[in-house]
Structures are given as structure tokens and as C-alpha cells.
C-alpha positions as a Python dict, from the first residue, in 0.01 Angstrom:
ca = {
    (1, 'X'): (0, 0, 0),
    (2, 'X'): (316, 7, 177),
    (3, 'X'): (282, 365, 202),
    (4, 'X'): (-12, 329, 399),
    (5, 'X'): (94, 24, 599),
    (6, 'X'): (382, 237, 733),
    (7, 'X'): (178, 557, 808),
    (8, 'X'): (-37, 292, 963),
    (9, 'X'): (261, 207, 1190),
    (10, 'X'): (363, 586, 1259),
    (11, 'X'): (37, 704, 1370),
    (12, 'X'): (-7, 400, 1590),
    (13, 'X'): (346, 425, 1743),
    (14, 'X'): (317, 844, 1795),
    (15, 'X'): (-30, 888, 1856),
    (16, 'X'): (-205, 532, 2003),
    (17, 'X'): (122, 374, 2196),
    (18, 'X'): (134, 677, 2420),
    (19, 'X'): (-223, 676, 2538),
    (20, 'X'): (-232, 283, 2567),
    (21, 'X'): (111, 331, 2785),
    (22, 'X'): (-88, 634, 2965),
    (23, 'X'): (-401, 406, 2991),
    (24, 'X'): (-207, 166, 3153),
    (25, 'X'): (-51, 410, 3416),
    (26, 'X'): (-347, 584, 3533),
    (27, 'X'): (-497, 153, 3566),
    (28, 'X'): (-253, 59, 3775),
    (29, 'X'): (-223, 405, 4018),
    (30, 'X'): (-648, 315, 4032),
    (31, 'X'): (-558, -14, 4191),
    (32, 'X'): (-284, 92, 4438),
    (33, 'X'): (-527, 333, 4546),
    (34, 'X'): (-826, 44, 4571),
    (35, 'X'): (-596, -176, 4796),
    (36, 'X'): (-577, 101, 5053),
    (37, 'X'): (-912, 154, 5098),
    (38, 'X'): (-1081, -79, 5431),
    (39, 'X'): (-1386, -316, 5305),
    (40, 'X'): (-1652, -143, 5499),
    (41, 'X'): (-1543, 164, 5302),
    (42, 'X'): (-1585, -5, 4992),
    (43, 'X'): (-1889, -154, 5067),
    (44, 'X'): (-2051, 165, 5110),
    (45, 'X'): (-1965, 336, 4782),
    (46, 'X'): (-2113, 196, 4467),
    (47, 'X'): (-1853, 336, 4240),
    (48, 'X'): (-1574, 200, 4415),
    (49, 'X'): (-1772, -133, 4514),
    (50, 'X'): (-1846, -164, 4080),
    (51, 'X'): (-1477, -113, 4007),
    (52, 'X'): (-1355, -361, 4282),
    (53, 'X'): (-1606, -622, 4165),
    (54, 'X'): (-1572, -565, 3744),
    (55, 'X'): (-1281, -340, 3691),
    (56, 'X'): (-1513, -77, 3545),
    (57, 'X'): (-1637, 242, 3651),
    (58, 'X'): (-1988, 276, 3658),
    (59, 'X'): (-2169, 488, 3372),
    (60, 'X'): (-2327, 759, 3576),
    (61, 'X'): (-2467, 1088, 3474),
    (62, 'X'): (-2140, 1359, 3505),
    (63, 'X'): (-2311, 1511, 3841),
    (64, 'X'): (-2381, 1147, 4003),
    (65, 'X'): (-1997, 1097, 3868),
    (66, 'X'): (-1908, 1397, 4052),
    (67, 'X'): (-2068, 1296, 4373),
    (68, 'X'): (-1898, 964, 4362),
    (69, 'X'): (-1554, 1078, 4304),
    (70, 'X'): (-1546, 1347, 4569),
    (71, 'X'): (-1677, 1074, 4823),
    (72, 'X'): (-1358, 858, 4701),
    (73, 'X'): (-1161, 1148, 4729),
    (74, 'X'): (-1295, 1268, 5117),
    (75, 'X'): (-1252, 921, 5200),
    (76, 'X'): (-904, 815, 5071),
    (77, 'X'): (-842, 1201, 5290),
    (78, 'X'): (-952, 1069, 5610),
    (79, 'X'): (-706, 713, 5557),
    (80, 'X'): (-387, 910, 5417),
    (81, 'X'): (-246, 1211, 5419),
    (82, 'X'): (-365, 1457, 5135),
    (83, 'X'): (16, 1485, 4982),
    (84, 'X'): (34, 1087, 5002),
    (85, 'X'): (-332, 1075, 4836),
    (86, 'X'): (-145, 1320, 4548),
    (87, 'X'): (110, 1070, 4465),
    (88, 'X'): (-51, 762, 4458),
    (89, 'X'): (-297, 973, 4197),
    (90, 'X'): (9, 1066, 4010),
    (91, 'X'): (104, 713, 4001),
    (92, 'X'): (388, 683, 4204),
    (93, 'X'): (444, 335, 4413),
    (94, 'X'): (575, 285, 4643),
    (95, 'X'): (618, 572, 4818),
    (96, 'X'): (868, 537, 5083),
    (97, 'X'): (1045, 832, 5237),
    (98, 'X'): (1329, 851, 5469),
    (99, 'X'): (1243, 1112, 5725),
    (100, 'X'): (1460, 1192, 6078),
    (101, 'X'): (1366, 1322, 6393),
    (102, 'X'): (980, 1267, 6370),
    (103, 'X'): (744, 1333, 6693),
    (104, 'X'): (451, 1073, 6715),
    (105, 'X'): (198, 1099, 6934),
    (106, 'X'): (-91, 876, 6979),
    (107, 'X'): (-404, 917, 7218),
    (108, 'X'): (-687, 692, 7332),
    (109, 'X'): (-1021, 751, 7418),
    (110, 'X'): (-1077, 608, 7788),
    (111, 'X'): (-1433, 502, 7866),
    (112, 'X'): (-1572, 553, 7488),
    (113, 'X'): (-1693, 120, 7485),
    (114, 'X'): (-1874, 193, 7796),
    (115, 'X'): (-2071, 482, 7664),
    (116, 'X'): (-2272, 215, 7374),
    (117, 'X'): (-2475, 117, 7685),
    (118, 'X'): (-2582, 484, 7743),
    (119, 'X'): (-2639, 635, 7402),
    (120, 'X'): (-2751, 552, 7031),
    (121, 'X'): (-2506, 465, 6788),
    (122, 'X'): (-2539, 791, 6601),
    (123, 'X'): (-2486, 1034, 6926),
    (124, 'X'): (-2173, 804, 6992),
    (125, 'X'): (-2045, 862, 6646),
    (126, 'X'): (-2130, 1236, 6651),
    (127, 'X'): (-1959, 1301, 6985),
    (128, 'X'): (-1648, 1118, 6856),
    (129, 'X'): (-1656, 1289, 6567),
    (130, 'X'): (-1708, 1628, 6687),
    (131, 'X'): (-1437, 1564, 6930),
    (132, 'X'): (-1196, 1453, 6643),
    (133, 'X'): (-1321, 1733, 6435),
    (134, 'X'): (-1172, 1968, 6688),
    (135, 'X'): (-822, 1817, 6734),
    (136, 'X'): (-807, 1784, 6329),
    (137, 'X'): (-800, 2194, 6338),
    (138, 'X'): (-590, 2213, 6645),
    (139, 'X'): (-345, 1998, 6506),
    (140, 'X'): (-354, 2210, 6166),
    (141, 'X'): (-328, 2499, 6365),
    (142, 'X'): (-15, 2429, 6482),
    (143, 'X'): (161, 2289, 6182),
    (144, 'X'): (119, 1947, 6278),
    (145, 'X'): (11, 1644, 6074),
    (146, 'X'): (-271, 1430, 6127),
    (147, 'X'): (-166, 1024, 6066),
    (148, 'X'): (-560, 816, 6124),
    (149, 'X'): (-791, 767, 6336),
    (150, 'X'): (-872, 426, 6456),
    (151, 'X'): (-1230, 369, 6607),
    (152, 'X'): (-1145, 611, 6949),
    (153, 'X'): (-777, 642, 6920),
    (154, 'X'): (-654, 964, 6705),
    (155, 'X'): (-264, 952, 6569),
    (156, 'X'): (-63, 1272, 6487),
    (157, 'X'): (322, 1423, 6423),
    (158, 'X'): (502, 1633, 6404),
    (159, 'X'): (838, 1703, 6164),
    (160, 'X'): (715, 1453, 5889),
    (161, 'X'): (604, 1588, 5585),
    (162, 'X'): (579, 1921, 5707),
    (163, 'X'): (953, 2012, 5779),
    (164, 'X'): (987, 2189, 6150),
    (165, 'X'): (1186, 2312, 6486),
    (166, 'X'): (1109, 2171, 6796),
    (167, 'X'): (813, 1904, 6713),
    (168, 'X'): (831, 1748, 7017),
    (169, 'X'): (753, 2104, 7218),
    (170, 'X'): (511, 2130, 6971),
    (171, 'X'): (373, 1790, 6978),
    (172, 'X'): (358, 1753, 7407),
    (173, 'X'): (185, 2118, 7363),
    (174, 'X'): (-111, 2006, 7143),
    (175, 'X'): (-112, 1673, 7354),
    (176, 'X'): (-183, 1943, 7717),
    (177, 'X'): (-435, 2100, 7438),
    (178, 'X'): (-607, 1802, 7330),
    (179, 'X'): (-683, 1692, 7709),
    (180, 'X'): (-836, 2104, 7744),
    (181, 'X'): (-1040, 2083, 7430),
    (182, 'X'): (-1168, 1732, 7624),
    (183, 'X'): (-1243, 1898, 7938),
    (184, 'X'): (-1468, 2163, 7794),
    (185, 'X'): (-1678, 1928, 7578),
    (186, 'X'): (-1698, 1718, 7852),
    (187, 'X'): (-1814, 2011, 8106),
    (188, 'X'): (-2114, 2030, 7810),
    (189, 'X'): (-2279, 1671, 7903),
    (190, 'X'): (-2384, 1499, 8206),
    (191, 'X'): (-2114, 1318, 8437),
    (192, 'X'): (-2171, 977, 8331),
    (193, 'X'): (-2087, 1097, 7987),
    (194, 'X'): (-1776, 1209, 8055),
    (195, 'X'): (-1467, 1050, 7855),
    (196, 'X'): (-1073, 1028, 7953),
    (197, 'X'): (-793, 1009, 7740),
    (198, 'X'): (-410, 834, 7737),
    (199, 'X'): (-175, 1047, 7569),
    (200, 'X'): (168, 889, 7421),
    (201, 'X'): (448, 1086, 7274),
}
């Protein structure tokens, strides 16, 4: 009997400890994830609305499990950066890194609030978006890193994760480009739908 009480113990310390511990980990990197993500986002995923509300992830079918899980993972990618989304996956918190000589630069959409009086919700959204779409492979292009985008502003850098000579040059450069790639989508609509934008490095 003793035997058996301490093989028991053995088996429970080598074998269930370790994926209790694991368990755990994977838990709490869930939530630090969960507190990043805005209401209205959660609101519109089930999966993620289930888990906020009962702490359990909903028993879909593998493919509906799927779907859910890459919409979580498309959304956490337009909030934080993809390496960020990495390590909060891989548990780590917090992140904080020291890095020098960053180039920020931050633009506004002039004129966007006006245009809700001329056009439906979903053309508003789909010019903004195919606007942003645009500067997100500019910006890639180059080498530079995309930060958010907030309603009609759009934030980018340059020398933060991605290591680099010269980001401001590089940064005022895709700022002149940004205000081009406006121009010609602008030349594509009728006057009163043009937009303007601030640029801040």
C-alpha cells in the first residue's frame, strides 16, 4: 500500500504537476490577451464574448473552432503588432522594451466626420479602409512598422522593433507618400468627396 501511495505521488508530481503548472500558464497568457481586446471587439465574437462572460471556451465543431480563432487572431493583428501578439501567446507579461532613437509618425484624416452626411456607413468604412489598406503595404514596403489605427487617424515608426538607419528619412518619405497615395484615390471620386490629411513626425 505504501508502494502504491508513493508511485501515486511520483506520477502525480512528474506527470500531472507539470501540465496543471502548464494549464495554468497558457490561463493566465488567455487573460492578458482578453484585457487588450476593446468591448465592441468582444462583443462581436462569440468565442471571445463566452470566455469573457464564463471563463470557458465554447464547444464548437473543430472548423467553427477554426473560424473563431483566426478571427481572434486577425483581430488581436490589427490592435498589436504581430511580434507583440507572439509573446503575449507565449505568455510573457509584461512586455516592456527599452528601445532608442524611434521615428513616430502619426496622421489624421481631415474632413472624414463630414463625409457621414454624404455617404452610407459601409462606403465610409470601405473608403477608410481601402485607404488604410494601402498605407499598411506602403509602410511594409519600406521596413516600417505599423502602431493602430484609431477611427481616421493611422500611427506608424520607424526603428522600433525592426532595427534600422535613418528612420526618420524613411519615416518623412512614407509621410510625402502617404499624402500621394491620398491624392490619387481622391482624383477617383467626386470633389466633395475629397479628404485631407495632417501629418506629424
Amino acid at each position: 500500500t505504501v508502494v502504491i501511495a508513493l508511485f501515486i505521488i511520483f506520477e502525480y508530481i512528474t506527470f500531472v504537476n507539470p501540465i496543471i503548472n502548464h494549464a495554468v500558464e497558457l490561463e493566465e497568457a488567455t487573460k492578458s490577451l482578453m484585457r487588450l481586446i476593446p468591448q465592441h471587439v468582444i462583443n462581436e465574437v462569440p468565442s471571445i464574448k463566452m470566455y469573457v462572460q464564463t471563463g470557458v471556451l465554447s464547444a464548437d465543431s473543430s472548423q467553427e473552432h477554426q473560424k473563431n480563432l483566426e478571427e481572434s487572431n486577425d483581430l488581436l493583428g490589427t490592435i498589436l503588432p504581430p511580434s507583440i501578439c507572439d509573446r503575449l501567446k507565449a505568455g510573457e507579461s509584461p512586455i516592456a522594451d527599452y528601445c532608442k532613437g524611434v521615428t513616430i509618425m502619426f496622421t489624421h484624416i481631415v474632413g472624414f466626420s463630414r463625409l457621414q452626411a454624404l455617404m452610407t456607413p459601409k462606403e465610409l468604412v470601405g473608403m477608410l479602409n481601402r485607404l488604410f489598406c494601402a498605407y499598411d503595404e506602403l509602410v511594409e514596403a519600406k521596413g516600417l512598422e505599423k502602431i493602430k489605427t484609431v477611427g481616421d487617424s493611422y500611427m506608424m515608426a520607424g526603428n522600433l522593433l525592426k532595427r534600422m538607419r535613418n528612420s526618420p528619412r524613411r519615416v518623412v518619405e512614407c509621410a510625402l507618400e502617404m499624402l500621394q497615395i491620398l491624392d490619387t484615390q481622391n482624383q477617383e471620386r467626386p470633389k466633395e468627396l475629397h479628404l485631407e490629411q495632417t501629418c506629424s513626425v
